[in-house]
DRENZA-279741 format. One record per atom (N, C-alpha, C): residue number from 1; residue in three letters; x, y, z. Coordinates in steps of 0.02 Angstrom, whole numbers, always signed. Layout:
# residues N
+-----+-----+--------+--------+--------+
|   i |  aa |      x |      y |      z |
+-----+-----+--------+--------+--------+
| NUM | ALA |      X |      Y |      Z |
...
+-----+-----+--------+--------+--------+
//
This chain:
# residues 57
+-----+-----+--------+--------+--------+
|   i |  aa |      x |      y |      z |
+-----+-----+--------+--------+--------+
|   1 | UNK |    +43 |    -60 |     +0 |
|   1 | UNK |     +0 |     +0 |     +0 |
|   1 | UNK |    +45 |    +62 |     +0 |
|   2 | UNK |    +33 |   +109 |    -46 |
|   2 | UNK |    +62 |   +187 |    -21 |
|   2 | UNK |    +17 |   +229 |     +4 |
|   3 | UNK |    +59 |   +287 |    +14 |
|   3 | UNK |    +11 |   +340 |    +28 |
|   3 | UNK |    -35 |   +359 |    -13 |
|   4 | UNK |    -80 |   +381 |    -17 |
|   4 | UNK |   -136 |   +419 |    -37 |
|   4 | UNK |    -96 |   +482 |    -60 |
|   5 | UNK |   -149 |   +511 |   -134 |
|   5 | UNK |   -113 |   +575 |   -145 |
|   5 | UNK |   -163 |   +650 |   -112 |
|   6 | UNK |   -203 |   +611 |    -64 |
|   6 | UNK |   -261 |   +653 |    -34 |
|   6 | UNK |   -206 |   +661 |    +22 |
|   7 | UNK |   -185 |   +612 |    +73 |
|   7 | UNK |   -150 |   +607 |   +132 |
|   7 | UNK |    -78 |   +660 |   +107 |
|   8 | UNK |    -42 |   +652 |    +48 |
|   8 | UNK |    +17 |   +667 |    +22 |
|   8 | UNK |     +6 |   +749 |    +34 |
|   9 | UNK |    -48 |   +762 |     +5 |
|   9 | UNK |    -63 |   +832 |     -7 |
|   9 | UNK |    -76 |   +875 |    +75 |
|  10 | UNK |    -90 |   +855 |   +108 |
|  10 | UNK |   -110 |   +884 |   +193 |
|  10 | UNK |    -52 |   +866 |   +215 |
|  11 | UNK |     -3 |   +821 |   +194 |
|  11 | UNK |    +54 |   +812 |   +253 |
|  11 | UNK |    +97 |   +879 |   +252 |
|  12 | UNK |   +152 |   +892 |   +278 |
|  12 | UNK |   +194 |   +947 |   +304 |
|  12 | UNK |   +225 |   +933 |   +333 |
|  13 | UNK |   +302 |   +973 |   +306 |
|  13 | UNK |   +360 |   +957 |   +358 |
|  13 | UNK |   +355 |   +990 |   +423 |
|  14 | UNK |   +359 |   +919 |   +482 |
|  14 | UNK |   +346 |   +968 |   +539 |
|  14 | UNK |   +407 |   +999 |   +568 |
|  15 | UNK |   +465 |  +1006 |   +539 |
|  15 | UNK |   +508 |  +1061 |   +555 |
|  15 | UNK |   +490 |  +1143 |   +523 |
|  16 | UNK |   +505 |  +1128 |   +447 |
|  16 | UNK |   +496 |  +1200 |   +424 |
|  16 | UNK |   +397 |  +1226 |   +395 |
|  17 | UNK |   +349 |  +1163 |   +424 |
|  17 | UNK |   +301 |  +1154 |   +378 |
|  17 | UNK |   +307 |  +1183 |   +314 |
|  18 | UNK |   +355 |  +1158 |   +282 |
|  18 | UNK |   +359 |  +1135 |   +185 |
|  18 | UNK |   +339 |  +1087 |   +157 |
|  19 | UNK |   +335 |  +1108 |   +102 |
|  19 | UNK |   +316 |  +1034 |    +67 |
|  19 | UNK |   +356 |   +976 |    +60 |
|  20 | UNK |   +334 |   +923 |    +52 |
|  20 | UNK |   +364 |   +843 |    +57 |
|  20 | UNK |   +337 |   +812 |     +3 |
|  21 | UNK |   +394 |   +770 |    -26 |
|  21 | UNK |   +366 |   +716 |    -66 |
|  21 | UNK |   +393 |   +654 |    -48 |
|  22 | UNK |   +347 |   +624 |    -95 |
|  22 | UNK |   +369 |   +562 |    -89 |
|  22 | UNK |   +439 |   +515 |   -112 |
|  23 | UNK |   +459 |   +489 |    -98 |
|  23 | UNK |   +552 |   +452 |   -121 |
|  23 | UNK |   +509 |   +423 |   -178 |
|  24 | UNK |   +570 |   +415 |   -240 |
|  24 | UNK |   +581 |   +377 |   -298 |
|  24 | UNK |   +544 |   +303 |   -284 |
|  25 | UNK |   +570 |   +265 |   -216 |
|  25 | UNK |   +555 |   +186 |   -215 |
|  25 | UNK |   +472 |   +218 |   -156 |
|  26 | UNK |   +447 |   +254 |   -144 |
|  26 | UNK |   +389 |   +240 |   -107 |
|  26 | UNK |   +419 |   +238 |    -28 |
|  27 | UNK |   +482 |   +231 |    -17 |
|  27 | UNK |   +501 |   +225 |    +55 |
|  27 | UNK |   +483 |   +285 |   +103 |
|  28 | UNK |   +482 |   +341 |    +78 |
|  28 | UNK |   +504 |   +390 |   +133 |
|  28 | UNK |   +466 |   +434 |    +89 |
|  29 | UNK |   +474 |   +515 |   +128 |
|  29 | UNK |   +461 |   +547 |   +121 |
|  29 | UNK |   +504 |   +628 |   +157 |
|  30 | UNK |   +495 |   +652 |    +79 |
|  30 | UNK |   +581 |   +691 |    +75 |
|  30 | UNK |   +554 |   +790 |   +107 |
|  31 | UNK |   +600 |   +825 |   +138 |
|  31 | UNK |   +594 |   +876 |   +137 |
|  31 | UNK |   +658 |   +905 |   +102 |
|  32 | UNK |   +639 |   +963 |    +53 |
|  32 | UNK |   +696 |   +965 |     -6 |
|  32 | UNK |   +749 |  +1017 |    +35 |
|  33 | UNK |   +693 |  +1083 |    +89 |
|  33 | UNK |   +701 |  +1143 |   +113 |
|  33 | UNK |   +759 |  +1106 |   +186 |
|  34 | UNK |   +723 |  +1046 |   +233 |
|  34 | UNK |   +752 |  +1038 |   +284 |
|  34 | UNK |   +829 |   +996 |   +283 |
|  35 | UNK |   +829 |   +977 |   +193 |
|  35 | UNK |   +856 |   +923 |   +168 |
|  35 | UNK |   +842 |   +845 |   +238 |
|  36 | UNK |   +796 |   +833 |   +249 |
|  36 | UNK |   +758 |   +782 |   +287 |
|  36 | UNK |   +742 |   +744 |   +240 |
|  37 | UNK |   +757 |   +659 |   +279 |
|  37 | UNK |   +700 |   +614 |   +272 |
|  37 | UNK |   +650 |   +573 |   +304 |
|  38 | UNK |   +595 |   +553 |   +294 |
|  38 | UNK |   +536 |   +519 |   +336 |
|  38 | UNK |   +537 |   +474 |   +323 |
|  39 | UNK |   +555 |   +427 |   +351 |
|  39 | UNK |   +526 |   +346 |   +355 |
|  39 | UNK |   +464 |   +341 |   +346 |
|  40 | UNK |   +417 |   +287 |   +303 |
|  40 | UNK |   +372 |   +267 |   +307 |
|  40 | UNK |   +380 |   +197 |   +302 |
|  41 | UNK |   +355 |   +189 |   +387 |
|  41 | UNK |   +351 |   +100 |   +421 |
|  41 | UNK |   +269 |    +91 |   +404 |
|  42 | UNK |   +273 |     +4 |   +390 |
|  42 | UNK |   +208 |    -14 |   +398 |
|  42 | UNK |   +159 |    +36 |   +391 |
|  43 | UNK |   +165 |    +77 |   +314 |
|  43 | UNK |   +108 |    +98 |   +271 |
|  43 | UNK |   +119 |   +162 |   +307 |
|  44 | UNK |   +142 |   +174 |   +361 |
|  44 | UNK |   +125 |   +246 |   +389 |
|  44 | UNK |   +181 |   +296 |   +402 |
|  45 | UNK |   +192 |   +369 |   +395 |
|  45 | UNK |   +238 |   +411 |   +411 |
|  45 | UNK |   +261 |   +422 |   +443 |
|  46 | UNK |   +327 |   +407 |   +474 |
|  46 | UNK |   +353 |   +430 |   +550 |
|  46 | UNK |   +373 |   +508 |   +542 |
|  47 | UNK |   +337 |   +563 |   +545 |
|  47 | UNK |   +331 |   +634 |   +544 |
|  47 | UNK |   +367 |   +642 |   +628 |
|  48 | UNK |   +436 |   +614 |   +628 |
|  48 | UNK |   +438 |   +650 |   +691 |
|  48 | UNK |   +502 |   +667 |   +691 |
|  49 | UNK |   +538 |   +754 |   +710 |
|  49 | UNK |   +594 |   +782 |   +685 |
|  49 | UNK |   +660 |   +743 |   +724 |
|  50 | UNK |   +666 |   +707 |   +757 |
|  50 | UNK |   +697 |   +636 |   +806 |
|  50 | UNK |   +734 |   +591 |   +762 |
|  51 | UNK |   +676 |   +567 |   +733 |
|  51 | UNK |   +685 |   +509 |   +682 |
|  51 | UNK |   +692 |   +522 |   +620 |
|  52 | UNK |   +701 |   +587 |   +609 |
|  52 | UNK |   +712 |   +585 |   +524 |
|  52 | UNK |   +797 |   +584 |   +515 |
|  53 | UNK |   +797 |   +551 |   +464 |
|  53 | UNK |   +854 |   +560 |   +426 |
|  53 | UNK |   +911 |   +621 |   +374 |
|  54 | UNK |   +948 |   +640 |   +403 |
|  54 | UNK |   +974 |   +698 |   +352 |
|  54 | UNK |   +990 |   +672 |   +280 |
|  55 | UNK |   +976 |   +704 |   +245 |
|  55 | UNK |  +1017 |   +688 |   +166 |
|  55 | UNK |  +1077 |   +699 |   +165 |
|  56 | UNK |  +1099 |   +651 |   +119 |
|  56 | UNK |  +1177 |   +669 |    +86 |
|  56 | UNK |  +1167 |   +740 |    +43 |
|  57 | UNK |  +1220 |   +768 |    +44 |
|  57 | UNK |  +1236 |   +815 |     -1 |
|  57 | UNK |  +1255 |   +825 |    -60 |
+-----+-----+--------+--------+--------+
//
């Protein structure tokens, strides 16, 4: 299952609330502004600024 592009559209980065998309493979979900990434476990978003991942540069 992925996300919804209804759910895609209301989500927000909860650091800078920017926009987010979705990763190439469906995994995650990217902030371009926080250069962040979101895990998405078991169908759902881990939106929490703790657990995200920084990007490479």
């Amino acid at each position: 299952m992925t996300i919804s592009k209804e759910l895609l559209d209301i989500l927000a980065c909860p650091k800078c609330k920017g926009e987010i998309h979705l990763t190439q493979g469906g995994d995650g979900l990217i902030c371009d502004r926080c250069r962040l990434l979101y895990e998405i476990r078991d169908d759902i978003p881990i939106m929490l600024i703790d657990e995200a991942r920084p990007l490479d540069k």
